[in-house]
N, C-alpha and C positions, 0 to 999 in steps of 0.2 A: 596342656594339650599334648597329648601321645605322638608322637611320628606318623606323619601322613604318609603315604603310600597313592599316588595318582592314580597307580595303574592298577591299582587293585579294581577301581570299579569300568565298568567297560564302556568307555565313553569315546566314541572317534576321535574328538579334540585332545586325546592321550598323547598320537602320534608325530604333532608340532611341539609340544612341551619341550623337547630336548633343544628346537630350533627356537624357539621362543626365549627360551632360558640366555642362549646363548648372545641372539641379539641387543636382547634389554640389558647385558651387559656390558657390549660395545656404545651403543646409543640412548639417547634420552628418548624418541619417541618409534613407536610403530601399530602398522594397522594388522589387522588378523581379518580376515574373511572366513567364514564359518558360516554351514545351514543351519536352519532353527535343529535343536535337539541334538546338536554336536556335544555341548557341554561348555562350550566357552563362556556361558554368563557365571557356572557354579564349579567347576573344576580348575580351571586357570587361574582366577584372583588366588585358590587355597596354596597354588603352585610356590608361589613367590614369597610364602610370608618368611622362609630359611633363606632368602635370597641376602647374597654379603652388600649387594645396593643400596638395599635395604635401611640397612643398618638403626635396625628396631622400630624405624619409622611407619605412618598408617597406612595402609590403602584404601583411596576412596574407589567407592564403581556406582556411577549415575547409569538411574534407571529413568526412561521416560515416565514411566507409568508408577503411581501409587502401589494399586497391587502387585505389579510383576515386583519394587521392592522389596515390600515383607515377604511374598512368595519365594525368590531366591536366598533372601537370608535366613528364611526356615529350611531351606532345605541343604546352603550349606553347611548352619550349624550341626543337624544332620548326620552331613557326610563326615563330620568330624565327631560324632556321637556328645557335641554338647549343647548347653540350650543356650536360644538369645540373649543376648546381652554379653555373654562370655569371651572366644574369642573374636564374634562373627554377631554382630550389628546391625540396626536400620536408623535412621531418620528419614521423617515424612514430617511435612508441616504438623506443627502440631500434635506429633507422637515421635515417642525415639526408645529404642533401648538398648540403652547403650555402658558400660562400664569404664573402669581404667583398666581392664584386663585386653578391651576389643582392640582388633588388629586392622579387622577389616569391616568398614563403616559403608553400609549399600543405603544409600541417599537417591531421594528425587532430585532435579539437577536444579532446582532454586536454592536448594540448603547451603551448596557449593557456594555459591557469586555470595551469598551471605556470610559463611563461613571467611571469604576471602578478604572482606571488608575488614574482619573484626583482624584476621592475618594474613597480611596482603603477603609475604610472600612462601606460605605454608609451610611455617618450619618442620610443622611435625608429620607432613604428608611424603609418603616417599614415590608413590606412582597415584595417579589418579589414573580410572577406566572410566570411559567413553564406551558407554553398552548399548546394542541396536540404536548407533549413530545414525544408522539408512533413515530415521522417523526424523529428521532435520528439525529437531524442537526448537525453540525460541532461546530455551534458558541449555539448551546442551551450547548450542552454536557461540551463545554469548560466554559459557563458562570454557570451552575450548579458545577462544580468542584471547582474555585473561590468563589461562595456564598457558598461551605460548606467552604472553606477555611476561609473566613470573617467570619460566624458564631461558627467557633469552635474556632477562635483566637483571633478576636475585636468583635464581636455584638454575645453573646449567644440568644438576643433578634430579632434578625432578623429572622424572620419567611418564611419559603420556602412552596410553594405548588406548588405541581407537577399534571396538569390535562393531563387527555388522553381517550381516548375511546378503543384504544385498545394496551395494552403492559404488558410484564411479571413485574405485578404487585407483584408479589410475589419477584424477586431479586430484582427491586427496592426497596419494604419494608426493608427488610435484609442491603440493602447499606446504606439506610438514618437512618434507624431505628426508620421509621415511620407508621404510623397505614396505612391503605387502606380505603376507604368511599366509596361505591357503591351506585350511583344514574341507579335504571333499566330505569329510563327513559322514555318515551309514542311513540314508534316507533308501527308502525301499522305493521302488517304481511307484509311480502314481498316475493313472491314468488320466487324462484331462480331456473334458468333455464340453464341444458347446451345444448350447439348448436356446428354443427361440427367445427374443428379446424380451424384457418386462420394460412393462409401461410405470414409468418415475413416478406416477402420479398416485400407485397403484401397486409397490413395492410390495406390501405385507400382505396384499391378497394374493398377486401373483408367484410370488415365494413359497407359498404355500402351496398352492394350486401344482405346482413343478414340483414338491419336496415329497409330495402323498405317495405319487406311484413309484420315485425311485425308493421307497422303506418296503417295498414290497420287493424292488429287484435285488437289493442290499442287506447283507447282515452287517451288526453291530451298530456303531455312535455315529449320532453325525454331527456335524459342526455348519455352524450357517451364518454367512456374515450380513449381517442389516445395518443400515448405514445409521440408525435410534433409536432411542428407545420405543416412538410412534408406533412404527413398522416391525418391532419384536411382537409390543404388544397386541396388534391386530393379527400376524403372523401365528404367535402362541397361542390366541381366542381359537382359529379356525383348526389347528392342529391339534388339541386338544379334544374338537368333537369331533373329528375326523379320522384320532388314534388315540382312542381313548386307553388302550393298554400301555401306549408309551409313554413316557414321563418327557415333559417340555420344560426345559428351563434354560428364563434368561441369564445375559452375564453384559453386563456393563460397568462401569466406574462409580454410579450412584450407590449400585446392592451393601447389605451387610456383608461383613466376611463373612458370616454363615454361609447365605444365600451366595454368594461367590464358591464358598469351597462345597456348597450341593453343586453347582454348574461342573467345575474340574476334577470331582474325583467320580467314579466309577458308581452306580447305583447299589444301593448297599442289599438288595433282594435281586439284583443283575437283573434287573429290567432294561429293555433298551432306551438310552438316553438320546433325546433332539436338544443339541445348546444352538440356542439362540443368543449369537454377540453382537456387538460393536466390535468394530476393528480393534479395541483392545486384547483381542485373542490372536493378531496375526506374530506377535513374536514374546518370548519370555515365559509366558506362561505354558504351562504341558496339563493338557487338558486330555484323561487317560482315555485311551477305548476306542478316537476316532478313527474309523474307518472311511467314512464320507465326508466330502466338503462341499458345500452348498454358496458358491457365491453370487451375491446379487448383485455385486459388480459399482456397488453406490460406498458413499462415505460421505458422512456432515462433518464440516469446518469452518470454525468461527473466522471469518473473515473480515479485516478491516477495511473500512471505505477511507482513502485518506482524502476523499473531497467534502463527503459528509461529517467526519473526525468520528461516526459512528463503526460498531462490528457488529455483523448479522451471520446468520448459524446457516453454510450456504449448504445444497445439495449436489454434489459433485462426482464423477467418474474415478474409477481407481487407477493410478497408474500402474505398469507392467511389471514393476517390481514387487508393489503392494501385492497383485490379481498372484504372483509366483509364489510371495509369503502364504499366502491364504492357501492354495494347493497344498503345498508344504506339508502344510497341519493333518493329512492323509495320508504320509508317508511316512510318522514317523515310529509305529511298531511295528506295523507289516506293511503290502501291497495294498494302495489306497485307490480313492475313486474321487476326481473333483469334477463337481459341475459347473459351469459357468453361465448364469442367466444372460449371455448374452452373444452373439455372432463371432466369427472368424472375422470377418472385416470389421467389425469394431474395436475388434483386438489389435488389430495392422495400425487404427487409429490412435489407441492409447500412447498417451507420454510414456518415456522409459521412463524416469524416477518422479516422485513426487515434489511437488513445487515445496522448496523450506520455508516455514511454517514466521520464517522473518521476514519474507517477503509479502506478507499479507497479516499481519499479527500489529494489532497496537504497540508501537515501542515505548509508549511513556516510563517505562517502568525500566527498562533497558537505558533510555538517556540518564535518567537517573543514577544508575548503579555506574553508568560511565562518566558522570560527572563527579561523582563521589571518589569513585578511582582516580581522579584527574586528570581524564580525557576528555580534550577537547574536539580533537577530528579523529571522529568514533571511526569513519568508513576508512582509514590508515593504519587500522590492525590488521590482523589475521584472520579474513576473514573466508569460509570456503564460499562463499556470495555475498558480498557485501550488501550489508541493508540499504533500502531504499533512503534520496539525499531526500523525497518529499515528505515521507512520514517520520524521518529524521525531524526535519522542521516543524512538523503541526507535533510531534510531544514534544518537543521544546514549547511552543505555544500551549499547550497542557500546562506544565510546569510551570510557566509565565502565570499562568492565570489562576492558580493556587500558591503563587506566592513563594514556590519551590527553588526558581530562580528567578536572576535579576539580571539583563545588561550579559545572558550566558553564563553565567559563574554561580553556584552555590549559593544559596542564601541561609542564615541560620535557621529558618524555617524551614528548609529544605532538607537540612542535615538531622534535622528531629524526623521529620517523614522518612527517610533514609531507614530512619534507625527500626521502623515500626512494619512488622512482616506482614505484608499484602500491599497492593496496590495503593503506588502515590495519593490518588482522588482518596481511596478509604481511608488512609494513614492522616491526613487532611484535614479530613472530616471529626477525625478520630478526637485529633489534637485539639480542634476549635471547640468538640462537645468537654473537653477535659475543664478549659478553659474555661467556660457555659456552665459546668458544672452538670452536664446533662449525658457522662458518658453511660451510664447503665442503658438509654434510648439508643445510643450509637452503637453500641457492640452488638444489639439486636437488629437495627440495622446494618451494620455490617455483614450479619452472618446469614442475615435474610438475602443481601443484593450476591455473595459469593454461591450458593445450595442452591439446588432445584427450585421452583415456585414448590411449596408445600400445598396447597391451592388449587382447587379442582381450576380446568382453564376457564369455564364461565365466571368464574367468582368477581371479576373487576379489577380494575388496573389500580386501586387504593394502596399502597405497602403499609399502612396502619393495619390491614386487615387482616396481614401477612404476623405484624407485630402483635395482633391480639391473641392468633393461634397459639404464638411461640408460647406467651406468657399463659393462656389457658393450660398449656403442656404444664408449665413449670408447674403452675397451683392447683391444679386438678387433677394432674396426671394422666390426663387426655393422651392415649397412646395411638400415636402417628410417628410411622417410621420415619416421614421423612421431615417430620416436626423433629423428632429426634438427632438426625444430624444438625439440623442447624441449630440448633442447642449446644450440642457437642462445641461446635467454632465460637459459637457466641460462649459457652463456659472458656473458651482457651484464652479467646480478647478479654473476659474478664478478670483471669488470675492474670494475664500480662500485667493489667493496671492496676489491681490488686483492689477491686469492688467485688460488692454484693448484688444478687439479681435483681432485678425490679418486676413487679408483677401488678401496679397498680396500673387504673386506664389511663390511655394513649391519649396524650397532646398532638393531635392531628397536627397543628401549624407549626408545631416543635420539630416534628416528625419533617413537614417539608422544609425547614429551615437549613437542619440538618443536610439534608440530601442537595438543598442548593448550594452548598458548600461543598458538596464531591461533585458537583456537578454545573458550574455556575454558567457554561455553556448552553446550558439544556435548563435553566430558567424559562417557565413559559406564559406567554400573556394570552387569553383568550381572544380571539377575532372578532371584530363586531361584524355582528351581522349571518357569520359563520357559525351556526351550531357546530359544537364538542369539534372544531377548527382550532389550531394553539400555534402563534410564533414565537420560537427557542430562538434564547437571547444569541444562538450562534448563526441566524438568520434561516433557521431549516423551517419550514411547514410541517407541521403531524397533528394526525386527530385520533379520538378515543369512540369509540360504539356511543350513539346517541344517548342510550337510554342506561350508558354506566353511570354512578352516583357521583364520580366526577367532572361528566360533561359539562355542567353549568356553570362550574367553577371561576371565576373571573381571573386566577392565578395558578400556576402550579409549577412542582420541580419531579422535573423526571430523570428515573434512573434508568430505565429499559425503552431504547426507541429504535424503532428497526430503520437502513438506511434504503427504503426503497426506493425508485425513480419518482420524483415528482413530489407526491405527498405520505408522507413517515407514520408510521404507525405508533401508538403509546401502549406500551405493555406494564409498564410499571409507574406509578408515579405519587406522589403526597399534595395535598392542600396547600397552600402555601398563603400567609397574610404579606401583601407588600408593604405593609410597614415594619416588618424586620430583616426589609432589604434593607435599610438605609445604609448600613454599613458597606455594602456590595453600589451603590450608585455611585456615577462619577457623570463629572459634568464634562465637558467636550466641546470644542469650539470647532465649528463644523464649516470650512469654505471651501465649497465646492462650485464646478460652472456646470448651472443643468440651461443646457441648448434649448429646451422647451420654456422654460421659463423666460428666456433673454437672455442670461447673463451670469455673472458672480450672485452665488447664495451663502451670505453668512450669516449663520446662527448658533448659539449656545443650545447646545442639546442636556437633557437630563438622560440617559438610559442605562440601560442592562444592555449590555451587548450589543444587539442589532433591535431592541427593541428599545423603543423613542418613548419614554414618559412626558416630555414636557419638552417644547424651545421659544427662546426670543428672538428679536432679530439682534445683532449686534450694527451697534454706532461704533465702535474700533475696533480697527482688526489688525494683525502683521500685516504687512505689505509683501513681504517675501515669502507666505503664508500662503497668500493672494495668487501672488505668480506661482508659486507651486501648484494650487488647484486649476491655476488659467493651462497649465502647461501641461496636468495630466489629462485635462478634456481635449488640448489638442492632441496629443499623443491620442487617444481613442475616437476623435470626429473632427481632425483637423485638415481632412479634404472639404466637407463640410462648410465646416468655422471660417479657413483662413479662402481670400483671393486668390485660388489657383487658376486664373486666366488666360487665355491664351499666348499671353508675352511671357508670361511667369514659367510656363511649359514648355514653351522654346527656349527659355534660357537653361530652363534643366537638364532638356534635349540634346541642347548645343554642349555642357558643359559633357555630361553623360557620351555624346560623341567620341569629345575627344579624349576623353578615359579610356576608350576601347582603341580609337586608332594610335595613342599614343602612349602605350601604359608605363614608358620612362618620365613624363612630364608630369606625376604626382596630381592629374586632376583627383577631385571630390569625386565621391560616390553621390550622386544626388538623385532621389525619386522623391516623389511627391511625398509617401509612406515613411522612406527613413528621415528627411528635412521633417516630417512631423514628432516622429519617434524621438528627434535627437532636438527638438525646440528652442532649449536650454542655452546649447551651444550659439545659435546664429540669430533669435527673435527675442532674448529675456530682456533686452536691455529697452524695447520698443515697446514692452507690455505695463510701463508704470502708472498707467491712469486710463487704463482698457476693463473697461466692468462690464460692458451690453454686446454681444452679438453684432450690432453692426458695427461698432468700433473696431474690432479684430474682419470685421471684411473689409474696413477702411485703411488697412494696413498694404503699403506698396510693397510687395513681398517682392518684385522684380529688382525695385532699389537696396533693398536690404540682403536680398541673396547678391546681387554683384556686389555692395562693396563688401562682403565675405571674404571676395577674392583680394589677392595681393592686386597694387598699379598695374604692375609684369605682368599678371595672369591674366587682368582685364587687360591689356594691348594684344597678348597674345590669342587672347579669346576672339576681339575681333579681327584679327587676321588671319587668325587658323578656322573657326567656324563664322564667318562675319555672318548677320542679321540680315543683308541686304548685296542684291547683287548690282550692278550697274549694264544693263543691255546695251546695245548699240544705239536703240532710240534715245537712250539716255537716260531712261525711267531706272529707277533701286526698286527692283522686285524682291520682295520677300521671299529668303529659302527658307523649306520649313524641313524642319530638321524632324528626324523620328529618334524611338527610342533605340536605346541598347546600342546606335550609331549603325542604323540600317542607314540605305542608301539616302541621302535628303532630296528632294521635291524641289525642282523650279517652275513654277506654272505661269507660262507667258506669250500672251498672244504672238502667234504665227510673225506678224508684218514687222514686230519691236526687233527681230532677230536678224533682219534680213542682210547682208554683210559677214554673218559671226559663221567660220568656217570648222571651228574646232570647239566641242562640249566645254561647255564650262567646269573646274575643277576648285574643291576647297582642300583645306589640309596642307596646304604648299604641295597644290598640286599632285596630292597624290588620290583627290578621292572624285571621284567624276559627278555631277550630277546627275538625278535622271530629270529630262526637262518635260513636262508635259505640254505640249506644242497647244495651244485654244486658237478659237474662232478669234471673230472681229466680236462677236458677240458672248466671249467667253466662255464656249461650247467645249469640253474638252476634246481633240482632233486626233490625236497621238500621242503615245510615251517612246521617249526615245533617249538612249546614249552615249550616239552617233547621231552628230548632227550634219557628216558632211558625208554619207550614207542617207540622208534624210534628204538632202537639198538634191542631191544626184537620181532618186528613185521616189520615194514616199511622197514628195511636195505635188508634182505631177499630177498623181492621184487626187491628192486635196484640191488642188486649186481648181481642178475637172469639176468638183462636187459641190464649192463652195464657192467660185464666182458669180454663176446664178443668182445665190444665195446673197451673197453683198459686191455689187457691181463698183461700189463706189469707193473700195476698198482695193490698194494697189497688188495686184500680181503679174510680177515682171517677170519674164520666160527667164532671168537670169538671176535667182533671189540672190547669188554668192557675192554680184556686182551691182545688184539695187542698194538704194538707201532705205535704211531702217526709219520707218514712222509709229507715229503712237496710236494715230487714228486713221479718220479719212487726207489723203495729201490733198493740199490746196492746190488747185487751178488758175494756172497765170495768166 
């Protein structure tokens, strides 16, 4: 390699190099903010390779995106007049070129966490780059957490830079504890325009409809963001007859690199070009000529359900950093023009950054790579958001249930899928077809369940049918482009395992065997009664079009099932014979208390997941088995189940009291809800021979909660809240105590009191009753707090109203100095 020279080519990101240089020499890590087309993805990594930090070692630089990879390592081998493989590198799954001469290796960011396994603490890397970080990928996030982990435990010399154009630079500084380097960069004005809404529904018509009259008001390229390929290709139909001198072409992630590099470079007879993308064009790639940007303001993301364990392809808004990249792409040879398909106040609405892609993304594959690491509390890294603890736990349940781990910890099954590049499920599968001796049907599955459907969309949710395509490609030479990528992956899993193709016809039931083994969750039984109705062994409902060739099917294993509310959709799926489940069946001892039935139900189940083959009743069972099931139905219907009666809820009341009036004296927290929640502690010892429904309402819950209490707590219980009052007529009236220790209740006829000059008081005296004063006839008459306020003014009034009423009944002009009776006084 000849002496580099930066500055020779004229790139903004020229004029931080000197800052740049300087820091990476004091520090191990820092962040660069840069606009698209500064130069930071292809002039800066060249910066460093004479760097003395260095010291001969490689540089990696992760790209989100497949293309933008090969695209910056072509271009800066390039800048250095050599060709790939030389000093300047790629790997991509599955493709690499790479030498012992290369310096600097531009990788997709799953090749890293791979790379890291094999050398955990990267001897021979001297900086790794974090490129367009602001796109918060799965595998960037996870491989940033692992290189702080390498550099704070084996390499303090490993050096980390984080580029982006646009992200909250300021929390990342704080997380790394690294400075920020701001290149403003040479972006020309770009005008930003909004235009009325487009209807979601209705993307690629409307796109269109918007795109026709500004090529009239614009010269040059224009760029136009569609959130699929759907919406290109309806969008491209109408533009096509509507400008017909212009050249329309797509660019997404599926195209050939041909068909890629028609969309980015320049029309070779300068015609004016319309690219229609995927957000794959908002950073990396330089797509020449643009003068217009056309956003539609949309983007699709595969998002995971982690209540269904399913992920569906959702349709979503851009956020405001995203909507600013896209502009961008207008600004970066001259004075641009963006349009926005959508309002000023929808813009006011937009999130600032985009949600990270780990917050909504399957982690089964990430537990893994953290378990392999020897991590056990994955959320205790470095993380710029920590992954969710829910979908943390359902891929550990993944993993659980292909045998990956055991009891948390690694299994040697586990450490073979580890070893196998793609997804745990397919890595899985992969191994059990090796084992079966059936891998040539698995690598075709495989490469079929990763690639687009090859498959017009009516064709049927069958994946045999998918598999008969591939193999007509192999032996006929049937030419489909997109038969041909998935060829391409299925030849790479085959030199992995070092087989020959297979081209003979498809064992349908081989076919679904296979697949319930990447999928043993999504085992499915057909519903009686329910046409093309299916229950997946992980308890979901989905169904298939009536009149697809697998509706009737009495079993099936699916691979593609959408997670929508209610009832799931089947998009992919194989035949399945259930007698080559038997290896996948387990039997289950099932004791549960179902309330409708009466009682304790135990039974020996045969099933697949949540689907039931077969049960008996069981004649023995644990007994501690028992109380566990008696103890989860009370925890869910133990108002219900248990005698919560009125003595029961005065005692709860009363204890509950005195917890609020005395919060030194350590009462219980006691509600109906948590005594049922907490069962274990105060009712397991009374449930040894409780199997029916009315047994558990024959339980004296009022004897069992008091002796909870200590001797001490019960004396002081009845002296501090007593159960009963004593009147002057000598009756024990009931106080009734409320919740949370609101004021308690004496309700006591008028004549019982007559003598008692001052409210009665609990608590030692410190909490007053309130008394409701009744008829002879236990009418209620008055509430009161004051009873000698009562007897001086309010009795007057009553006794006016109510001697009429009961003559026979005493009212003495002096109730302070009558005697208190119970009823009518006798007559001497």
């Amino acid at each position: 390699m000849s002496e580099f020279n930066p500055f020779s080519f004229d790139l903004p990101v020229a004029e931080i190099i000197p800052e740049v240089k300087n820091q990476l020499s004091q520090s191990n890590s820092l962040i660069i903010q840069a606009p698209p087309g500064a130069g930071k993805s292809t002039l800066l990594p060249l910066t460093f390779l004479d760097e003395p930090w260095l010291e001969g070692k490689k540089i990696l630089m992760l790209e989100p995106r497949r293309l933008a990879t090969k695209s910056i390592a072509q271009r800066m081998a390039s800048m250095l007049g050599e060709d790939l493989g030389d000093t300047i590198g790629y790997r991509i799954r599955f493709e690499s070129s790479i030498s012992a001469k290369t310096k600097i290796e531009v990788i997709t960011e799953g090749i890293l966490t791979r790379m890291m396994h094999s050398d955990n603490a990267l001897e021979n890397v001297g900086l790794v780059i974090f490129d367009e970080f602001h796109e918060r990928n799965l595998h960037s996030e996870v491989a940033l957490a692992l290189c702080r982990e390498i550099q704070q435990v084996l390499r303090p010399d490993l050096r980390i830079l984080l580029m982006s154009a646009t992200i909250d630079a300021e929390q990342l500084s704080r997380l790394l504890g690294a400075k920020v380097i701001q290149s403003q960069g040479r972006q020309f004005p770009v005008e930003v325009n909004y235009l009325s809404e487009i209807d979601e529904f209705a993307i690629g018509e409307d796109a269109a409809r918007q795109i026709i009259p500004l090529t009239k008001k614009h010269e040059g390229d224009f760029l136009v963001f569609l959130p699929g390929q759907g919406e290109i290709k309806k969008t491209e139909q109408i533009l096509k007859k509507a400008l017909p001198d212009t050249v329309v072409v797509p660019l997404f992630g599926q195209l050939s690199p041909s068909e890629q590099n028609r969309a980015m470079l320049p029309h070779p007879s300068g015609k004016r070009k319309i690219v229609l993308s995927t957000d794959i064009a908002e950073t990396s790639l330089t797509i020449e000529g643009i003068k217009v940007v056309v956003d539609s303001g949309f983007a699709k993301s595969n998002r995971f359900d982690a209540r269904s364990g399913l992920s569906r392809l959702v349709l979503h808004r851009i956020s405001k950093d995203s909507a600013d990249q896209r502009s961008g792409r207008a600004g970066r040879l001259t004075a641009g023009h963006s349009y926005r398909l959508w309002s000023k106040a929808t813009q006011g609405q937009l999130p600032e950054y985009r949600v990270p892609e780990l917050m909504e993304a399957d982690l089964t594959a990430l537990v893994l790579d953290m378990k392999a690491w020897g991590k056990q509390e994955i959320r205790s890294m470095t993380w710029l958001t920590p992954p969710p603890a829910g979908t943390l736990a359902l891929a550990e349940k993944t993993l659980e249930a292909i045998d990956a781990i055991a009891e948390g910890n690694l299994t040697e099954h586990g450490k073979e899928i580890h070893q196998v590049p793609c997804h745990p499920r397919i890595a899985h599968m992969l191994l059990f077809a090796k084992r079966m001796d059936q891998l040539g049907l698995a690598t075709d599955i495989a490469a079929v369940l990763e690639e687009r459907d090859p498959l017009p969309q009516d064709s049927g949710v069958d994946l045999n049918l998918r598999i008969e395509a591939l193999r007509r490609f192999r032996s006929r030479g049937v030419n489909l482009a997109r038969i041909k990528k998935i060829e391409k992956v299925a030849s790479q899993y085959r030199r992995m395992f070092g087989i020959q193709p297979e081209n003979e016809p498809v064992d349908p039931w081989q076919t679904g065997l296979l697949l319930a083994y990447a999928y043993p969750e999504r085992i499915a039984a057909a519903r009686p009664g329910n046409n093309a109705q299916f229950q997946l062994s992980n308890g979901k409902i989905a169904q298939i079009g009536h009149r697809d060739d697998l509706a009737h099917e009495p079993w099936l294993a699916v691979a593609h099932v959408d997670a929508r509310e209610g009832m799931g959709k089947i998009w992919l799926a194989a035949p399945l014979n259930p007698k080559d489940l038997a290896p996948l069946l387990k039997t289950r001892e099932v004791l549960e208390w179902d309330r409708k039935k009466g009682g304790l139900i135990a039974l020996s189940e045969v099933r697949i997941g949540s689907i039931v083959l077969g049960t008996r009743p069981l004649q023995k069972f644990d007994k501690v088995s028992a109380k566990t099931a008696i103890l989860e139905a009370i925890a869910e219907d133990g108002e219900m189940l248990l005698d919560f009666n009125q003595k029961v809820e005065q005692l709860i009341f009363r204890v509950q009291s005195l917890n609020k009036w005395n919060s030194d004296q350590n009462w219980p927290f006691w509600t109906s809800e948590s005594l049922c929640l907490n069962a274990k502690d105060w009712l397991e010892p009374y449930l040894d021979h409780v199997t029916k429904n009315e047994e558990l309402k024959k339980l004296d819950l009022f004897s069992i909660l008091l002796h909870t209490l200590s001797f001490e707590q019960q004396q002081v219980l009845d002296d501090l809240a007593p159960s009963h009052l004593t009147v002057p007529s000598g009756s024990q009236i009931p106080i009734e105590y409320k919740s949370e220790g609101e004021t308690p209740l004496l309700s006591v006829r008028l004549q019982e009191l007559f003598g008692l000059l001052e409210t009665p008081k609990v608590n030692d005296g410190k909490v007053p009753v309130l008394i409701e004063l009744l008829s002879p006839g236990y009418k209620s008459v008055q509430l009161t707090q004051d009873l000698k306020s009562f007897w001086a003014n309010g009795y007057f009034e009553v006794k006016k109203e109510l001697k009429r009423r009961y003559p026979k009944h005493e009212w003495p002009e002096d109730p302070i100095s009558a005697e208190a009776v119970r009823g009518v006084k006798k007559r001497v």
